[in-house]
C-alpha positions in Angstrom: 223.8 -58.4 -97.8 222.2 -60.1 -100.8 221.4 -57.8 -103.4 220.2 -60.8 -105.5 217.6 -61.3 -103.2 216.9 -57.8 -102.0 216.5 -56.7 -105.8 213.9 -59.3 -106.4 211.9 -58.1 -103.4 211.9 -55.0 -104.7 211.0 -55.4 -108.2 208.2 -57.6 -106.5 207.2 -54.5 -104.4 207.1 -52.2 -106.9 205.3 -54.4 -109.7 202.5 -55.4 -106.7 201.7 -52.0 -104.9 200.7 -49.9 -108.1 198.2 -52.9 -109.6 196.9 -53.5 -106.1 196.2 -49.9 -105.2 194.3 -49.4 -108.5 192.5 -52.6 -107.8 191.9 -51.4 -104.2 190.6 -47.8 -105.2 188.1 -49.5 -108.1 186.7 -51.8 -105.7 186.0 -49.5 -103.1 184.4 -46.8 -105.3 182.0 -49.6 -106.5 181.0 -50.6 -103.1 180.3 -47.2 -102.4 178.2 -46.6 -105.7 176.5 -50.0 -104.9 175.7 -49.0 -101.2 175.1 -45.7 -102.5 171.6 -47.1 -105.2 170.7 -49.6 -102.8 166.7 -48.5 -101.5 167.2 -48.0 -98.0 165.8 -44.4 -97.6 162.9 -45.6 -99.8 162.4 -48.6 -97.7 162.5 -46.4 -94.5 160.0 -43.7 -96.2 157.2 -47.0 -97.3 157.9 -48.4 -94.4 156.6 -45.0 -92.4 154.2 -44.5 -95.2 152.6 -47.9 -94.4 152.2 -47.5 -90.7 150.6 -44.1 -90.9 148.6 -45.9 -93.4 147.5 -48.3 -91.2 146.9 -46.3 -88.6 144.6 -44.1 -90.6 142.2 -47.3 -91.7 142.5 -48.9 -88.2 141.1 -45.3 -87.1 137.9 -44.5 -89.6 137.1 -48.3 -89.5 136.4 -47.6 -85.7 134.7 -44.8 -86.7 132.5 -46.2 -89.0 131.9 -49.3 -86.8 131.1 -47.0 -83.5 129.1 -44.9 -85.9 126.9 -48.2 -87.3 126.8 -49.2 -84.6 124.8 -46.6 -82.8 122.8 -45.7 -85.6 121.4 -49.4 -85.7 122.7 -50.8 -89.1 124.6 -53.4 -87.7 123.1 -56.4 -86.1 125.1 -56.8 -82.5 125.8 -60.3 -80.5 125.6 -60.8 -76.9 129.1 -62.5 -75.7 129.0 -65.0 -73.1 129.7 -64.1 -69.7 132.6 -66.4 -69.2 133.9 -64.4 -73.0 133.1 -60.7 -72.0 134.8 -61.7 -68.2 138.3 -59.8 -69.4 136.3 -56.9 -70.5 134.0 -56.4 -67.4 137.8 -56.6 -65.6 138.8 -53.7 -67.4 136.2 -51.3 -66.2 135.9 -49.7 -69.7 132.5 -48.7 -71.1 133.5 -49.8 -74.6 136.3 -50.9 -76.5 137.8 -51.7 -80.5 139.4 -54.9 -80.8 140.9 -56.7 -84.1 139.2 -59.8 -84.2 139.2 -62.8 -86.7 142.1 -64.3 -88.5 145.1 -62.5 -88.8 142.8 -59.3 -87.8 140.9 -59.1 -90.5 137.6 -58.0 -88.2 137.2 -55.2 -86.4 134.8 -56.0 -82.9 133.6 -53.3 -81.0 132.5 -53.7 -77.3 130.1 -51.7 -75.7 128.5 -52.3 -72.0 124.4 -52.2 -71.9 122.9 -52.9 -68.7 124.6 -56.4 -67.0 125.8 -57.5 -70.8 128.3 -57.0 -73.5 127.2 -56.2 -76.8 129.6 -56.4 -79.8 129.5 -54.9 -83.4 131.5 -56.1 -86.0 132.8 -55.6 -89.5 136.4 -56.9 -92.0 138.8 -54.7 -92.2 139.6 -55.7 -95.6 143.4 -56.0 -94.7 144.8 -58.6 -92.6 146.2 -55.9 -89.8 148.2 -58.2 -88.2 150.1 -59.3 -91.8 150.6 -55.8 -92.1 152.1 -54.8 -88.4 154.5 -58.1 -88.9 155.9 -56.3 -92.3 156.0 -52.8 -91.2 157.9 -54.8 -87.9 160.1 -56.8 -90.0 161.3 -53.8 -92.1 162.3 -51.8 -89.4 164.2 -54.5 -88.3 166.3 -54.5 -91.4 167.1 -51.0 -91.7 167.8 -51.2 -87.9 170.7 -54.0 -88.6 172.1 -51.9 -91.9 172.6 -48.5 -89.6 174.0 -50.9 -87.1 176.2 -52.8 -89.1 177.8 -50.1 -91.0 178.1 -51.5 -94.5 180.5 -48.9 -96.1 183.0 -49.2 -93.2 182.5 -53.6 -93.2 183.1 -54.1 -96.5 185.5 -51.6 -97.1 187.7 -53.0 -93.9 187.0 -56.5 -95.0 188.6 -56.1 -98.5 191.9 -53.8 -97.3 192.1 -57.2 -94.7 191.8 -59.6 -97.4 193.7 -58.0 -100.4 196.8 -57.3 -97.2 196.4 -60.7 -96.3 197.2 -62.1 -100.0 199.5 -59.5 -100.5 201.7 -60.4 -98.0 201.4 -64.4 -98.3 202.7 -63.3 -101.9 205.3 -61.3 -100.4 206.6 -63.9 -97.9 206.7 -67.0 -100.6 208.9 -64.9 -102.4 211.2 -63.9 -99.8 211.5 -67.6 -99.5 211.7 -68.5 -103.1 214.1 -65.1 -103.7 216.4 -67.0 -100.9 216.4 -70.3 -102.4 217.1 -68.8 -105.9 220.1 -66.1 -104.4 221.5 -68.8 -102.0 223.7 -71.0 -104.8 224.1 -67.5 -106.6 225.3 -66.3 -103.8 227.7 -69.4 -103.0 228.9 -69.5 -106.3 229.9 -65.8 -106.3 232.1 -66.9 -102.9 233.3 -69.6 -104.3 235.1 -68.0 -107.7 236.5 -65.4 -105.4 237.9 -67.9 -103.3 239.2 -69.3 -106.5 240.2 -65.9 -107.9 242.4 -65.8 -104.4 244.0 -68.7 -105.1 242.2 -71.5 -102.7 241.5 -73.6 -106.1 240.5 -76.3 -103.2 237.1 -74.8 -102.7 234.0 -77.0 -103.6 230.3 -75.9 -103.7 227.7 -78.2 -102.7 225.9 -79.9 -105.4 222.8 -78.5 -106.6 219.4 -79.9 -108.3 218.6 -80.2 -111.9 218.2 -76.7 -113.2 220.6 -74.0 -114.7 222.2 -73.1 -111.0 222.9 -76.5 -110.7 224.1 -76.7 -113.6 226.6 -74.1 -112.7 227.3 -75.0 -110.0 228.8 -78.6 -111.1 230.6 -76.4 -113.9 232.4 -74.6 -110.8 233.2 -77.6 -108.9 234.2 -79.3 -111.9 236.2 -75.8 -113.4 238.2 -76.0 -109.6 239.2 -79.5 -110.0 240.3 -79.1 -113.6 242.7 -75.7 -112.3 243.7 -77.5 -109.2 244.6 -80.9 -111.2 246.6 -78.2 -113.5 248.4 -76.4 -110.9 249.8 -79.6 -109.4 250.8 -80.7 -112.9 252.2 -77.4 -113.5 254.0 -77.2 -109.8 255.6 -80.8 -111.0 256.7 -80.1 -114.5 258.9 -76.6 -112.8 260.2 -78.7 -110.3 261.0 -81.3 -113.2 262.3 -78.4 -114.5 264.9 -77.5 -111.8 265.6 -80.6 -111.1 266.4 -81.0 -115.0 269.1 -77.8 -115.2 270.9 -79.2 -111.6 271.1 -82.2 -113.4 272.7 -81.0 -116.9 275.3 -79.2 -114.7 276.3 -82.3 -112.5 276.5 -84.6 -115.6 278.8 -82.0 -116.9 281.0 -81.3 -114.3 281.4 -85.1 -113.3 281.9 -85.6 -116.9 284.7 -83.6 -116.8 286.0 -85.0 -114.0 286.4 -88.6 -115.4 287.8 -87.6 -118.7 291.1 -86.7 -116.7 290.9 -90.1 -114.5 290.8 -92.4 -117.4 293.8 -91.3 -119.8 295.7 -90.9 -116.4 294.9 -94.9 -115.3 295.3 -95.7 -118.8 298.7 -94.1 -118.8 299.8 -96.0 -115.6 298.7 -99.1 -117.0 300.7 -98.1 -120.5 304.1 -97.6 -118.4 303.7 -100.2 -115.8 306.7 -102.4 -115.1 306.9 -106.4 -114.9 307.5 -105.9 -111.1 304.4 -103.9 -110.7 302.1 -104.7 -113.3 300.1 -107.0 -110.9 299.4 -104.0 -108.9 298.6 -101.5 -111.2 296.3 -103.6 -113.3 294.4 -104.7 -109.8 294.2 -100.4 -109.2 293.7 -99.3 -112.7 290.9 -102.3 -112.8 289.4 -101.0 -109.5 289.6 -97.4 -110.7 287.6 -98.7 -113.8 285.2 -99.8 -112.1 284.2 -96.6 -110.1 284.4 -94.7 -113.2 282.0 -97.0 -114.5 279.6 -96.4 -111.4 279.9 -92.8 -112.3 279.1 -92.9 -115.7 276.6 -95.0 -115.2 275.0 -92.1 -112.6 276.2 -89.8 -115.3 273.9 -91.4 -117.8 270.7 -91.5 -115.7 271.0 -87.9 -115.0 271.3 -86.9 -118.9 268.4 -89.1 -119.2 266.4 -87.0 -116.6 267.5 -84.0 -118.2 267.1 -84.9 -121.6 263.8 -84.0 -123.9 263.1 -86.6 -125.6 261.1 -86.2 -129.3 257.4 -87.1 -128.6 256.1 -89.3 -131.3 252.5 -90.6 -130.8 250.9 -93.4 -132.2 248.5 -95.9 -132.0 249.2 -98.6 -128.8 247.6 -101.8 -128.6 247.3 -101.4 -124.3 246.6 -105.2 -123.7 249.5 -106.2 -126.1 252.0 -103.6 -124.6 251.3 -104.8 -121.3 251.5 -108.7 -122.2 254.6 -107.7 -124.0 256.2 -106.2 -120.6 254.7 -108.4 -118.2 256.5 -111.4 -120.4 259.9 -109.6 -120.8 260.3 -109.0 -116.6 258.7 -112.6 -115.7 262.2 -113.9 -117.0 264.0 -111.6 -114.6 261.8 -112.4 -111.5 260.6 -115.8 -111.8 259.6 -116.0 -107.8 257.1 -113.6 -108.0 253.5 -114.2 -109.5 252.1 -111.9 -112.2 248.3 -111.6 -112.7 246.4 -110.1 -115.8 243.4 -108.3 -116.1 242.7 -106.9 -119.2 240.1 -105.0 -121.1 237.8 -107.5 -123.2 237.2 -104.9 -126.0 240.9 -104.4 -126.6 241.3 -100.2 -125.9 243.7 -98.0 -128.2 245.8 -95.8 -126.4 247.2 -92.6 -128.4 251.0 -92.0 -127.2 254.2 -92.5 -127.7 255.0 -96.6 -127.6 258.4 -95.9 -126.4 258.1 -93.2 -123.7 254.9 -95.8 -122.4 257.0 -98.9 -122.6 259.8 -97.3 -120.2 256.5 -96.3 -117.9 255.7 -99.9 -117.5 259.0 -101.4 -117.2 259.5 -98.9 -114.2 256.2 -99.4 -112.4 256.3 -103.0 -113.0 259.9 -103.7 -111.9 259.0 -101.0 -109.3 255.9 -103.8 -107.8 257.9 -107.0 -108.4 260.9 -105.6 -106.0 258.5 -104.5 -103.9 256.6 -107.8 -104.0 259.7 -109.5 -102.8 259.9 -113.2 -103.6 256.3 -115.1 -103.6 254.1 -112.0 -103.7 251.8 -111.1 -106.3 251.6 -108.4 -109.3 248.5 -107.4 -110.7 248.5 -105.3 -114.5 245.2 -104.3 -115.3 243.7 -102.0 -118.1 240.3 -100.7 -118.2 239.0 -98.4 -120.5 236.0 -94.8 -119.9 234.7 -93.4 -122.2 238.1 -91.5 -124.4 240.4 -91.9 -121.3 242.6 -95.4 -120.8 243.7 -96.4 -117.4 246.6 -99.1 -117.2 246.6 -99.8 -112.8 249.6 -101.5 -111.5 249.0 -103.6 -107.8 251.6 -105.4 -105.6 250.9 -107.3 -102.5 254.4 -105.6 -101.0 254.1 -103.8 -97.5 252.9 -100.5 -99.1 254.3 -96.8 -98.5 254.5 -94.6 -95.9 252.9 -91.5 -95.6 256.5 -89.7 -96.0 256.6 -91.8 -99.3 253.6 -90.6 -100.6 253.9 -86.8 -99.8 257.1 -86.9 -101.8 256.9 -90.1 -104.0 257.4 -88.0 -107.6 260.0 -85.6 -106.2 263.5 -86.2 -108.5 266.5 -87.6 -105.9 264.4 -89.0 -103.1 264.4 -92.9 -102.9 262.9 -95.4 -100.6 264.8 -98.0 -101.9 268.0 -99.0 -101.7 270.3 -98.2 -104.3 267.7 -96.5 -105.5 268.5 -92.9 -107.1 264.9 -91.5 -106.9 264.5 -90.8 -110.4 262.4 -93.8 -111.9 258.8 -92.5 -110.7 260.0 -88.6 -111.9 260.6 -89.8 -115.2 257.8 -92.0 -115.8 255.7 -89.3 -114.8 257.2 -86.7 -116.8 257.1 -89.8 -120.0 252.7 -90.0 -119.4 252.7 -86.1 -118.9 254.6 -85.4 -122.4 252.1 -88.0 -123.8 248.9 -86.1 -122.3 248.2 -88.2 -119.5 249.5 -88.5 -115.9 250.0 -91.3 -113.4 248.5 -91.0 -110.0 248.8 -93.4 -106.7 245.4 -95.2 -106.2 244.9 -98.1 -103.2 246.2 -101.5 -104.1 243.7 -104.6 -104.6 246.9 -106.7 -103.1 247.4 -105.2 -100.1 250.7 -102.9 -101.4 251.3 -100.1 -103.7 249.0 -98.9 -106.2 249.8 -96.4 -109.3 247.1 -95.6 -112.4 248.5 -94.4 -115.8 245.6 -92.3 -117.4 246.4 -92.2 -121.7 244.4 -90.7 -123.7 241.9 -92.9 -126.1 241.1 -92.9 -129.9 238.0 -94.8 -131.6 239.7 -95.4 -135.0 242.6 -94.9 -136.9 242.7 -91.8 -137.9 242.7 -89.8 -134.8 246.0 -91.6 -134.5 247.1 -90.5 -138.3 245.9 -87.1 -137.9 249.0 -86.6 -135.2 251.5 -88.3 -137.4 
């Protein structure tokens, strides 16, 4: 479960529900107050007040008129046969009709002998104006009690403040996702880290402050991963370095005895066997020689050499070594690449200079006669890179799994000690050397050295 994420859905809950059920209850006793003044029982009661009204004068104006009317004060008209036609159909012996425009006359029919006499007088009030509102206003209080206002606008605003509540809700779900997600990833990925899989990489993400942290992570795992292989290599180193202080010393003692004993036969040899022994003692020499020499390269594995850093021209240190081995391979082509703004490495010159003999003698063997070495340097910011090419057939992939382990040698004659201790030289100098893919076609190996902008970064280690 993300707790992240259901935390900020809760806090959204909680924050939302109060403000919105305060906002709901407000509205709806408003609507009801409003609904509550508005005149429709006043508008029913004029409305009734007006018919009966109407009524009334519609009633004692026909009075009046019949009244008139047989009494003699009005003046009557004959109508027309072809106009009184609808009344004779009628049968009636009289009859009130609203005459005139919008009925604001009053006729009255009445039958005398074979014609139609009719008596008129206003009314005053257009009838007909008045029927239309009294019409049109129970029309309107009709479609209120049908429409239900309280319950319509009461259901329409719980619809619409739901609806917005829950768009709001569902954009943050989403947005509570996208924000817990990498939170969530990065929490994984430092216990993954915490278990010891220092291998673990988080996808990179945007420009903000999880971002951010998330590069710090990726960049924190290869920073501990780089260190743990460093820090696997310098134990092994280590072993490596006690098995080799107790060879040197037992074969050291071994060839203390065999050369005063050949140098006693050679003291006491006769004339008659002097040829002999000299060809023996001379042969004898020459293995003790061979295991001195071996003696020497294991107490200089074993030793710890005194660290003393300083200032290193890099382009001059590798012209000065690519000049001093062209003289012992003149077959093989060397090419230079160097830095135009002439980089200041801050190490020690000698430990260095034994780095580069061995990676350079290391490409022009493996170069073989007419093949190509490239020395380049390049320099990044505060870190140095000196890169090493051949165009030789390149190494294996058994080489490369085990290409800084002490003792193991692809070459032969080769003790398998060169690359160990030119590693272990840039290590004790703050830097490292790594295998990168040749431009030639061959091997490829980096020294990384750390950088200095002026002097006194150099003086300061002094």
């Amino acid at each position: 479960m993300n707790r992240l994420r259901n935390r900020l859905i809760f806090v959204f809950v909680i924050a939302t529900l109060l403000p919105l059920g305060l906002t709901l209850w407000t509205t709806l006793s408003l609507i009801e107050r409003s609904l509550g003044l508005a005149p429709f029982a006043e508008l029913d009661s004029v409305s009734a007040s007006l018919e009966r009204t109407g009524r009334e004068l519609y009633k004692e104006s026909c009075d009046i008129l019949k009244r008139e009317a047989e009494q003699g004060r009005i003046e009557p008209r004959k109508l027309k046969p072809s106009e009184a036609q609808s009344f004779w159909d009628r049968g009636a012996a009289s009859q009130f009709e609203l005459a005139g425009e919008r009925g604001s006359r009053l006729d009255y029919l009445v039958r005398r002998g074979g014609e139609v006499w009719v008596y008129s007088r206003p009314m005053g009030v257009a009838m007909d104006d008045l029927t239309d509102r009294i019409a049109q206003a129970h029309q309107a209080l009709n479609r209120s009690e049908a429409r239900n206002l309280r319950r319509g606008f009461s259901a329409t605003l719980l619809l619409v403040a739901s609806t917005l509540w829950l768009a709001a809700l569902s954009a943050l779900i989403f947005l509570a996702h996208r924000i817990s997600r990498p939170v969530q990833q990065l929490t994984q990925g430092l216990k993954q880290v915490a278990s010891g899989d220092l291998a673990v990489r988080l996808e990179p993400g945007g420009s903000d402050e999880i971002g951010a942290a998330v590069d710090a992570f990726n960049h924190m795992a290869a920073q501990l991963q780089q260190a743990r292989e460093r820090l696997i290599h310098v134990t092994r180193l280590a072993s490596w370095q006690a098995l080799a202080r107790k060879m040197a010393h037992e074969v050291k003692n071994s060839l203390t005895p065999i050369r005063l004993t050949m140098e006693e036969i050679v003291s006491r040899g006769g004339p008659a066997d002097g040829a002999f022994l000299e060809q023996a003692a001379q042969i004898v020499a020459d293995e003790v020689q061979t295991l001195e020499r071996r003696v020497r390269a294991f107490s200089q594995f074993a030793a710890e050499p005194p660290v003393m850093p300083g200032e290193i021209d890099v382009n001059a240190l590798v012209e000065e070594r690519v000049s001093f081995l062209k003289a012992a391979h003149p077959e093989v082509t060397y090419l230079l690449r160097l830095a135009p703004d002439r980089p200041v490495a801050l190490a020690d010159p000698d430990l260095i200079k034994g780095v580069l003999t061995n990676l350079l003698e290391n490409a022009a063997e493996a170069a073989r006669p007419g093949g190509v070495v490239l020395a380049a340097t390049s320099a990044r910011e505060e870190r140095l890179s000196i890169e090493v090419h051949d165009s030789g057939p390149g190494l294996s992939p058994q080489a490369r799994a085990s290409l800084f382990e002490p003792t193991i040698s692809f070459k032969k004659g080769g003790m398998g000690l060169g690359l160990s201790i030119a590693r272990r030289s840039a290590l004790l100098c703050g830097g490292d050397i790594e295998m990168v893919e040749s431009e030639l076609g061959g091997a490829g190996f980096r020294v990384i050295l750390s950088g200095v902008r002026n002097g006194a970064a150099a003086n300061s280690h002094r």
